[in-house]
KOLKE-918753 format. One record per residue (C-alpha): x, z negated, y negated. Coordinates in steps of 0.2 Angstrom, whole numbers, plus 5000, padded with zeros to 4 digits. Layout:
XZY...
//
This chain:
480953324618480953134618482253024608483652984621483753164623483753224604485253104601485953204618485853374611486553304595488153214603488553384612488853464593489353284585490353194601490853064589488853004588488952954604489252774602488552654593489452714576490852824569492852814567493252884556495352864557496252894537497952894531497952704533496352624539494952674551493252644546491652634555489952704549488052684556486452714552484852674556482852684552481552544555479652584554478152484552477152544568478752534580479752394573478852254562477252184569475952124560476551964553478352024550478851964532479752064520481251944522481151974539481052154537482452164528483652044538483152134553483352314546484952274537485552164556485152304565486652414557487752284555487552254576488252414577489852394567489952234577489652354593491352464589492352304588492452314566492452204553490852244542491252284523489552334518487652394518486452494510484652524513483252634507481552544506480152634506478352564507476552614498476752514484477852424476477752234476478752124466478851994476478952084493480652174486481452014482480951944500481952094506483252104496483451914498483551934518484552084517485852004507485751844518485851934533487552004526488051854522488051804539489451964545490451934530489752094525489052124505487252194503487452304487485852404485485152544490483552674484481752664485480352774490478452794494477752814511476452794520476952644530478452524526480152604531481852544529483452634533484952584530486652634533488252494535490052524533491652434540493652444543494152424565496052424573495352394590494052534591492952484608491952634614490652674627491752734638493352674647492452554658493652534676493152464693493452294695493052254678491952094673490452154664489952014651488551994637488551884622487151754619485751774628484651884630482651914627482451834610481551994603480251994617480051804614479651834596478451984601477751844612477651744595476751864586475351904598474751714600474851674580476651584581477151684565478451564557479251554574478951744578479951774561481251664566481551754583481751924574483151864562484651894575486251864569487352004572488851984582490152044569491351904569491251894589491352104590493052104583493651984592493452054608493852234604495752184609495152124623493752254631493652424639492052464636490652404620488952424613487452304608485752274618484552364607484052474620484152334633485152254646484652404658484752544648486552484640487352444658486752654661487452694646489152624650489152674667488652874663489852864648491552754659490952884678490752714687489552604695488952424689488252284700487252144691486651974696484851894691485551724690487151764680486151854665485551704651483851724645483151654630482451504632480851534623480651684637480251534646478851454635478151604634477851674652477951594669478151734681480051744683479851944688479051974673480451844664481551934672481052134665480652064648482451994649483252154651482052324646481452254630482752284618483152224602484052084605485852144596486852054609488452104615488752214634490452254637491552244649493452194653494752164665494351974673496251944669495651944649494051854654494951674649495751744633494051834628492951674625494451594616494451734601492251664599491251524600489851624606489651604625490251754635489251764651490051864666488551944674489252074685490552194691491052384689491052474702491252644711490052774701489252814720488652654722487652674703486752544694486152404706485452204702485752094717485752264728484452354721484352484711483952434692483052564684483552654667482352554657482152494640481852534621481052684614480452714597478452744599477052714591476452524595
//
C-alpha cells in the first residue's frame, strides 16, 4: 500500500483527516491541529543546514494551519538525529523559532530522540472562524494560487550544481498564514501545494465532485525555474508535480476575486476554472495527469 492510499484507508475511519488539518469546534473557539514528519533521505538534501531544517520542518505545519484558513498559535517539533550536536540544535531551534515568527506563531519546544538518520516531526496548532476545506468547490469558480510556484524544484536545482547558500534560501518558504486567513471568508475550497499543483487541483476536484480546467500561461513559476532549466515542458512539469512549494490552491467565486487580493499583499493568480466533473482535470485541453509529491527514498 503506497502513501496516498494509507491516509485513504485512514480518512474513511478518521473523515476529519481529510484535509489538510483538523477542526476541532469547542464551547467557544475552533482550533485547527496538523502534524507532520520530515526525514533526511526524502526531504533535506545534502547541504540542507540545520537552520534550514528546522524552518522547513516547522513551515511545513504551519502551511497547513494556513491551508484551513486559521490563524497559527503555535509549534512543537521532535528532533531526532544520531547525535547530538550543540551547535546544530541551536541552528534548529533558531530557524524553527524564526520560521514562527514569520506566521505570528511561537515555537515553544518540543523532545528529542536518536535515529538513525535526521528526523523532525512536528505538530502546530491554531484558532480559524472561516474553516476552508477541500471540498465545496462550484462550477464556475475561479481557481487561484498564491505566489508562485516551483521554488522547491529551483532549490533542488540549487543543491545539485553546488549553489548551497541559494539552495538554503529556496527551501525557507514562508508560510502563507497571514494570507490563509484572509481568504478563508472569501473561498470555497482550500489547501497548500505540497503535493503540487497537479495533484492539489485532483484533490479538490475528487473532494468538490467537479471538473477543473487550467491554463499554462496563467500559472506563475518561479523565476529561478528559469535560470535553472530551458525546456519550457520540462519548466512546465517541474512547475507543477514537484511539490513543496506551500503555496496556496483555492478556489472562489470570480465575484469575490476583486475582494480576495484586497484582504493580502501576496499576488493571487487566476489560473483556471471549475468545471463539470465529466469534463475532469484538463490543462489547455488536455488531460493533466494526477502527479506530484510522494514520500520515497531519494
Amino acid at each position: 500500500m503506497d502513501e496516498r492510499n494509507a491516509l485513504g484507508q485512514i480518512a474513511k475511519t478518521l473523515p476529519q483527516a481529510g484535509d489538510d488539518a483538523a477542526v476541532i469546534s469547542l464551547d467557544s473557539v475552533s482550533l485547527v491541529i496538523t502534524t507532520d514528519m520530515l526525514h533526511e533521505t526524502t526531504d533535506f538534501p545534502d547541504g540542507t543546514t540545520r537552520y534550514t531544517a528546522g524552518w522547513r520542518a516547522v513551515g511545513a505545519s504551519l502551511s497547513d494551519i494556513a491551508a484551513m484558513g486559521g490563524q497559527a498559535t503555535a509549534a512543537v517539533a521532535v528532533y531526532g538525529a544520531p547525535a547530538f550536536d550543540p551547535d546544530e540544535i541551536d541552528s534548529f531551534i533558531a530557524g524553527a523559532i524564526d520560521v514562527c515568527d514569520a506566521a505570528n506563531a511561537q515555537y515553544v519546544g518540543g523532545d528529542l530522540d536518536t535515529t538513525s538518520e535526521l528526523t523532525i516531526a512536528t505538530t502546530a496548532l491554531g484558532t480559524v472562524t472561516h474553516p476552508s476545506y477541500r471540498h465545496g468547490a462550484r462550477i464556475g469558480d475561479c481557481i487561484c494560487v498564491t505566489g508562485n510556484l516551483g521554488r522547491t524544484a529551483a532549490g533542488l536545482k540549487a543543491f545539485e550544481t553546488g549553489d548551497i547558500a541559494h539552495a538554503n534560501e529556496l527551501f525557507r518558504f514562508t508560510p502563507r498564514v497571514n494570507t490563509g486567513a484572509a481568504l478563508a471568508k472569501h473561498t470555497t475550497a482550500m489547501m497548500d501545494s505540497s503535493d503540487g499543483l497537479a495533484r492539489s487541483v485532483h484533490q479538490l476536484a475528487s473532494a468538490s465532485e467537479v471538473g477543473m480546467s487550467l491554463h499554462w500561461d496563467a500559472i506563475p513559476t518561479h523565476p529561478d525555474v528559469k535560470e535553472y532549466v530551458d525546456d519550457v515542458s520540462t519548466r512546465r512539469e517541474l512547475t507543477t508535480t514537484v511539490g513543496e512549494d506551500f503555496e496556496l490552491v483555492l478556489t472562489l467565486p470570480s465575484s469575490e476575486l476583486a475582494n480576495a487580493r484586497e484582504t493580502t499583499s501576496v499576488p493571487l493568480h487566476v489560473i483556471g476554472e471549475v468545471t463539470e466533473s465529466d469534463n475532469g482535470i484538463i490543462v489547455d485541453d488536455e488531460s493533466l495527469p494526477d502527479e506530484g509529491y510522494t514520500h520515497a527514498t531519494k
